[in-house]
N, CA, C and O atoms as CSV, one atom per row, in Angstrom:
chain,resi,resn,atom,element,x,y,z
A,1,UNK,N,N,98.154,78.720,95.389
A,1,UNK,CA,C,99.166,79.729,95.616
A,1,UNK,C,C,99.468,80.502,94.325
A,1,UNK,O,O,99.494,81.724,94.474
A,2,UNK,N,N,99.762,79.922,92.777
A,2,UNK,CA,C,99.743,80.899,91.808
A,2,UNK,C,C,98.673,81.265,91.582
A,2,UNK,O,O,98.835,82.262,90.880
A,3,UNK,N,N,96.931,80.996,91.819
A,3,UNK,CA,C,96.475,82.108,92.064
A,3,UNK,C,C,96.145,82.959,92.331
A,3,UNK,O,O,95.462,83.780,91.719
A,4,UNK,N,N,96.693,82.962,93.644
A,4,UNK,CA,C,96.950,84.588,94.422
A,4,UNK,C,C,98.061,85.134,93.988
A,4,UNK,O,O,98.198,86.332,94.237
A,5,UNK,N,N,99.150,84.431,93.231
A,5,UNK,CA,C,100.421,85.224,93.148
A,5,UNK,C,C,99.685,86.001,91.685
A,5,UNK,O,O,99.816,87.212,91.510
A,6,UNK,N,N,99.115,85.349,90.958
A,6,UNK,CA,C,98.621,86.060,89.668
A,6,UNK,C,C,97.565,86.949,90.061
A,6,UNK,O,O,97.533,87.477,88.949
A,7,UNK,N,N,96.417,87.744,90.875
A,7,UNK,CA,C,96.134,88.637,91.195
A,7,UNK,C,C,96.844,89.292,91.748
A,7,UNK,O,O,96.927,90.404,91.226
A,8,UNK,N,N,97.578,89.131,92.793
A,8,UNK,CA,C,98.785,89.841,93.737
A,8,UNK,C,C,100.016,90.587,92.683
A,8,UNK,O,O,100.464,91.732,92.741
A,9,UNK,N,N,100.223,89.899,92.095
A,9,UNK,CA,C,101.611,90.854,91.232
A,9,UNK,C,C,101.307,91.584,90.447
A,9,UNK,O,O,102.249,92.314,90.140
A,10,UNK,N,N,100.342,91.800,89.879
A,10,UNK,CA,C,99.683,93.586,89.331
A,10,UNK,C,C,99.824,94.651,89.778
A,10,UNK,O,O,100.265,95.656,89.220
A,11,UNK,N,N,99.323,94.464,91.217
A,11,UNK,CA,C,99.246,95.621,92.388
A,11,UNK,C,C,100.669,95.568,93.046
A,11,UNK,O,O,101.159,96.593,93.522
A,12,UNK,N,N,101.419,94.201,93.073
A,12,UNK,CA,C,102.637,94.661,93.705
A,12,UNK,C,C,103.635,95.686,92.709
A,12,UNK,O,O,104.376,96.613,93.034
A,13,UNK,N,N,103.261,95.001,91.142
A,13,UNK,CA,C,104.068,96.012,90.373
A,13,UNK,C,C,103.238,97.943,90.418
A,13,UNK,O,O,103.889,98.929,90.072
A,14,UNK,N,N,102.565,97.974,90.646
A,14,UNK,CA,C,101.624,99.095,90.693
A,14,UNK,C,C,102.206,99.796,91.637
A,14,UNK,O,O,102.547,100.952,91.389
A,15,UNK,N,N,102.410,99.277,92.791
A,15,UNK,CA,C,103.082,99.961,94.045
A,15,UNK,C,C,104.502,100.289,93.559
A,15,UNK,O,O,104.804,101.474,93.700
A,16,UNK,N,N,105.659,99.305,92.889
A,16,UNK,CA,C,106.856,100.085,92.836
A,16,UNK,C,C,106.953,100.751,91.793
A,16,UNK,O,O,107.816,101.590,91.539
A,17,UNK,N,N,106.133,100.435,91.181
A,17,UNK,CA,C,106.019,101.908,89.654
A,17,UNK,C,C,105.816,103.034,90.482
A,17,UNK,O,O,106.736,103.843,90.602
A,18,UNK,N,N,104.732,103.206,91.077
A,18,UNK,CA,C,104.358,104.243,91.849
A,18,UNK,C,C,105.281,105.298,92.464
A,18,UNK,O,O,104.863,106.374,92.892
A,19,UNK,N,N,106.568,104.920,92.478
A,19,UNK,CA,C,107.440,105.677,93.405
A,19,UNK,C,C,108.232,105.926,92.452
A,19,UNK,O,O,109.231,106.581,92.747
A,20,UNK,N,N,108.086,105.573,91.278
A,20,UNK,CA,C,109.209,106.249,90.078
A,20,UNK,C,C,109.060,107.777,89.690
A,20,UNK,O,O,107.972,108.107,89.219
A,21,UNK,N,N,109.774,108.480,89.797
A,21,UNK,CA,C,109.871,109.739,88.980
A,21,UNK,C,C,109.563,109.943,87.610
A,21,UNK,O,O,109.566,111.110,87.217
A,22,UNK,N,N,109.241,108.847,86.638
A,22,UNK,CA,C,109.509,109.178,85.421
A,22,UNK,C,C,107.372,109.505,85.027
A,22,UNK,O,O,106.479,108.988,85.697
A,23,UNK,N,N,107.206,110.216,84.122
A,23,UNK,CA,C,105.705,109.936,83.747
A,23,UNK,C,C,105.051,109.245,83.409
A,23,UNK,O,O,103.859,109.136,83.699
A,24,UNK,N,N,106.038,108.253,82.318
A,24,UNK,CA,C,105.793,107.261,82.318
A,24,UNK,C,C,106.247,106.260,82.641
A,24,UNK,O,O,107.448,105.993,82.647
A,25,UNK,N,N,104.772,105.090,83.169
A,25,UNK,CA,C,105.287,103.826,83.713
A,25,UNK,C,C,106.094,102.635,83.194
A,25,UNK,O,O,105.618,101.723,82.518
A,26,UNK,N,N,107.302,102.738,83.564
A,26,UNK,CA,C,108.172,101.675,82.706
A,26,UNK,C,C,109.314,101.378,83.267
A,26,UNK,O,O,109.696,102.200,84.101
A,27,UNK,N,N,110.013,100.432,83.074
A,27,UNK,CA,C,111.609,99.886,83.585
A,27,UNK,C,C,112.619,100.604,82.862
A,27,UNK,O,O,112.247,101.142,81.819
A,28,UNK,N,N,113.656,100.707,83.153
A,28,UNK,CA,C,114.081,100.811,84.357
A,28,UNK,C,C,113.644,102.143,85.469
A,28,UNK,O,O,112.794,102.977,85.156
A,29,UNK,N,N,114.031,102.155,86.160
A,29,UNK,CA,C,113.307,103.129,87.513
A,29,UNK,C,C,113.844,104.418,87.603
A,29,UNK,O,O,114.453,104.489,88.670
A,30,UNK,N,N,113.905,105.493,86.968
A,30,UNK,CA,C,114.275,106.791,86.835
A,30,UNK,C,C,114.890,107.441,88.036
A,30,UNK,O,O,115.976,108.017,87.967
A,31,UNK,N,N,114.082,107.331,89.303
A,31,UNK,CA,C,114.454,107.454,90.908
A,31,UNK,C,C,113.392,107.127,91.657
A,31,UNK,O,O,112.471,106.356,91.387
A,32,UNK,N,N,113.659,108.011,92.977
A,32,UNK,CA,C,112.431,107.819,93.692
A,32,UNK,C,C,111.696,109.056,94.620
A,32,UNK,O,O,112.236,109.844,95.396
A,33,UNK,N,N,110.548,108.950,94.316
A,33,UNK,CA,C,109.837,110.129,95.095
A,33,UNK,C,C,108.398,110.034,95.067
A,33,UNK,O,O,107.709,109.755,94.085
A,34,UNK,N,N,107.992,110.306,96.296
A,34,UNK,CA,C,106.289,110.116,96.809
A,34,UNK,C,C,105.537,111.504,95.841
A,34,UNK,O,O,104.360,111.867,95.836
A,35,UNK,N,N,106.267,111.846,95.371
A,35,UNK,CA,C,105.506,113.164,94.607
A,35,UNK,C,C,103.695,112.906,93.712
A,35,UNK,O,O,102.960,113.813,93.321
A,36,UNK,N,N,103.472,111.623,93.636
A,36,UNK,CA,C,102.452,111.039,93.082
A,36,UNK,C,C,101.713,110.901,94.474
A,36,UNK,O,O,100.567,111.350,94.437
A,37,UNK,N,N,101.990,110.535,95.333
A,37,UNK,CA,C,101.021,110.422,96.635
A,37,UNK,C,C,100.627,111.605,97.460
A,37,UNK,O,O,99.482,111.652,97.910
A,38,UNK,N,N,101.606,112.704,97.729
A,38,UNK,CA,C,101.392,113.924,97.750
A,38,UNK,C,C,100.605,114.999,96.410
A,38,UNK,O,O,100.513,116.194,96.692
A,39,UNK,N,N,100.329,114.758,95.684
A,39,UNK,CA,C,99.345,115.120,94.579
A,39,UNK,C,C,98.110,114.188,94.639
A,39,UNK,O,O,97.060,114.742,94.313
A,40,UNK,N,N,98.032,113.014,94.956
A,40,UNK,CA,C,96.452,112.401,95.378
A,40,UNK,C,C,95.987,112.562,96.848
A,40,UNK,O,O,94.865,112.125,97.104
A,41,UNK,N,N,96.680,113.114,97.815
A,41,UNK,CA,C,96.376,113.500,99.057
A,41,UNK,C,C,96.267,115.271,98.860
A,41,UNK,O,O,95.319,115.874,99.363
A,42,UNK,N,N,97.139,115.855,98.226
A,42,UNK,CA,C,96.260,117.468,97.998
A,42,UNK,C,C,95.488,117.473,97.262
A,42,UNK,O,O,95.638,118.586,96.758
A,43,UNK,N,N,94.342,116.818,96.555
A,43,UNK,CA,C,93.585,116.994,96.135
A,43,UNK,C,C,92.146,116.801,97.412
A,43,UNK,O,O,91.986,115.750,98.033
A,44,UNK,N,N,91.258,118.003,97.584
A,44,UNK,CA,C,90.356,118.296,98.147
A,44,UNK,C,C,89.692,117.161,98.464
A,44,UNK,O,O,89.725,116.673,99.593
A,45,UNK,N,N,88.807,116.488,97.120
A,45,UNK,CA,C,87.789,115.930,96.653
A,45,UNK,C,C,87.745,114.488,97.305
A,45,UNK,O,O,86.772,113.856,97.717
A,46,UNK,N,N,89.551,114.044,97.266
A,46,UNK,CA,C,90.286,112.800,97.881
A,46,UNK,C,C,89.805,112.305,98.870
A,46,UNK,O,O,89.134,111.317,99.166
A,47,UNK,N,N,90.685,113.961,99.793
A,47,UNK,CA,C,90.641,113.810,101.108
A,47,UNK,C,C,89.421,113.948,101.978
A,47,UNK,O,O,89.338,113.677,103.176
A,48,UNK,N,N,88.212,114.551,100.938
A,48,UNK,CA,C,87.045,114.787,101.284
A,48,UNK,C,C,86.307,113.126,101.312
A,48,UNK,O,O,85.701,112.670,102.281
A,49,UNK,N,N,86.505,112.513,100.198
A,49,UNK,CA,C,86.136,110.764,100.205
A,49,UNK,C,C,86.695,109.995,101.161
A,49,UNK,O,O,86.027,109.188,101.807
A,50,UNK,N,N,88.167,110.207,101.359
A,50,UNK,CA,C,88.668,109.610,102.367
A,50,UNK,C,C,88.096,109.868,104.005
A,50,UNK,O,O,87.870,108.836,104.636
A,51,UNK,N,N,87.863,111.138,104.685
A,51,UNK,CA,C,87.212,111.264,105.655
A,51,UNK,C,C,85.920,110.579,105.503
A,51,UNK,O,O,85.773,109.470,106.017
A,52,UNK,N,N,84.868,111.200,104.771
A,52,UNK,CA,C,83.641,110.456,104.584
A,52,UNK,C,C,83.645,109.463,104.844
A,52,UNK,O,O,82.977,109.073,105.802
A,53,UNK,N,N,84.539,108.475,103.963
A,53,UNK,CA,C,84.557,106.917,104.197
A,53,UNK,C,C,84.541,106.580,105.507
A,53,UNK,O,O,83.622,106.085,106.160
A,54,UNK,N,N,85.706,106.910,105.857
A,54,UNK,CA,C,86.370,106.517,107.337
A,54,UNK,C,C,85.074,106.955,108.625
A,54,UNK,O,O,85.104,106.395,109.721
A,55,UNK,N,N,83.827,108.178,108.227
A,55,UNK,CA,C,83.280,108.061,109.145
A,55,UNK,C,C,81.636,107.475,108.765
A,55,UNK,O,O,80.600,107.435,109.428
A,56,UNK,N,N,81.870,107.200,107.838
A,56,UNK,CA,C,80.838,106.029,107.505
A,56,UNK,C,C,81.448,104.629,108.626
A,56,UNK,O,O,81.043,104.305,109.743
A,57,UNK,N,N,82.433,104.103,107.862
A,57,UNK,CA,C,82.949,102.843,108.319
A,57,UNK,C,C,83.039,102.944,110.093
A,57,UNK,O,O,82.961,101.896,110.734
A,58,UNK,N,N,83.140,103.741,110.522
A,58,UNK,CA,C,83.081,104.421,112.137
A,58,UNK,C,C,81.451,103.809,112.114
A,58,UNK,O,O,81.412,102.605,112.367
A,59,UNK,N,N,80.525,104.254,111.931
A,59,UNK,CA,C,79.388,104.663,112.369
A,59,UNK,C,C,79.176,103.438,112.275
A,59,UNK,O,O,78.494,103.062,113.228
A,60,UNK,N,N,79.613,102.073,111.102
A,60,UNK,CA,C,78.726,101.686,111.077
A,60,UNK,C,C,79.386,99.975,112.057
A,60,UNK,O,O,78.730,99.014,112.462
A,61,UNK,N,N,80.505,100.184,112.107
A,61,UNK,CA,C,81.375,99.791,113.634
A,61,UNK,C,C,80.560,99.909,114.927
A,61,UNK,O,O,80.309,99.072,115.794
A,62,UNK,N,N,80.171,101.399,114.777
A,62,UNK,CA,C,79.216,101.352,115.995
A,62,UNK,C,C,78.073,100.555,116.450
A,62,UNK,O,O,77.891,99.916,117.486
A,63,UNK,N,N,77.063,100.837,115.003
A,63,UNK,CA,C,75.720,100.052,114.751
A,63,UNK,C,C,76.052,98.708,114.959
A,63,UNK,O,O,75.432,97.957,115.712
A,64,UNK,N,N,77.348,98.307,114.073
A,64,UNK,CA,C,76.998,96.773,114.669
A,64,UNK,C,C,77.520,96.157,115.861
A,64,UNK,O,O,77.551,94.955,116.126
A,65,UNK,N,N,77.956,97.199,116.595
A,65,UNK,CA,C,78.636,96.015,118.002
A,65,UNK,C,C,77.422,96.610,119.399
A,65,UNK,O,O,77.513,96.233,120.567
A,66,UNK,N,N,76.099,97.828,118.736
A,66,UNK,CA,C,75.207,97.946,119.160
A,66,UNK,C,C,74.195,96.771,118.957
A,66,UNK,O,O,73.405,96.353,119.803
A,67,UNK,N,N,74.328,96.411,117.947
A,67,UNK,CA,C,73.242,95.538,117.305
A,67,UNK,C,C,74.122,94.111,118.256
A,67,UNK,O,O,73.407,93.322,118.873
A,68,UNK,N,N,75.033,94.003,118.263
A,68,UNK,CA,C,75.641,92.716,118.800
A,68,UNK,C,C,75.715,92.128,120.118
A,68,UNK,O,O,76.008,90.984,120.466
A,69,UNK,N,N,75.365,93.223,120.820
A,69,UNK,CA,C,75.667,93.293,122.469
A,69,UNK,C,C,74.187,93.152,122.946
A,69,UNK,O,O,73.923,93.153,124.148
């Protein structure tokens, strides 16, 4: 169990930094706003990887429950 809590609490601190207003990452918590997630979702290139992915991972959902049946 502490070694999942010691990979796990990096990313949990990662996530509530994430929603801080300030530029830089640090305590105490300045406020709060998704303004960092709305700037990695308008970016083109993102949302262009993100579809891709998603219809890779589709296709290949398909192939294998073709291959399975």
């Amino acid at each position: 169990m502490a070694v999942l809590a010691f990979l796990y609490a990096p990313i949990a601190v990662m996530v509530v930094l994430s929603f801080n207003t300030s530029h830089v990452l640090g305590l105490p918590l300045e406020g709060f706003t998704l303004d960092w997630y709305f700037r990695f979702l308008g970016n083109e290139e993102v949302v262009e990887s993100i579809v891709n992915g998603t219809l890779v991972a589709v296709a290949c959902v398909v192939v294998s429950i073709g291959f399975g049946l």
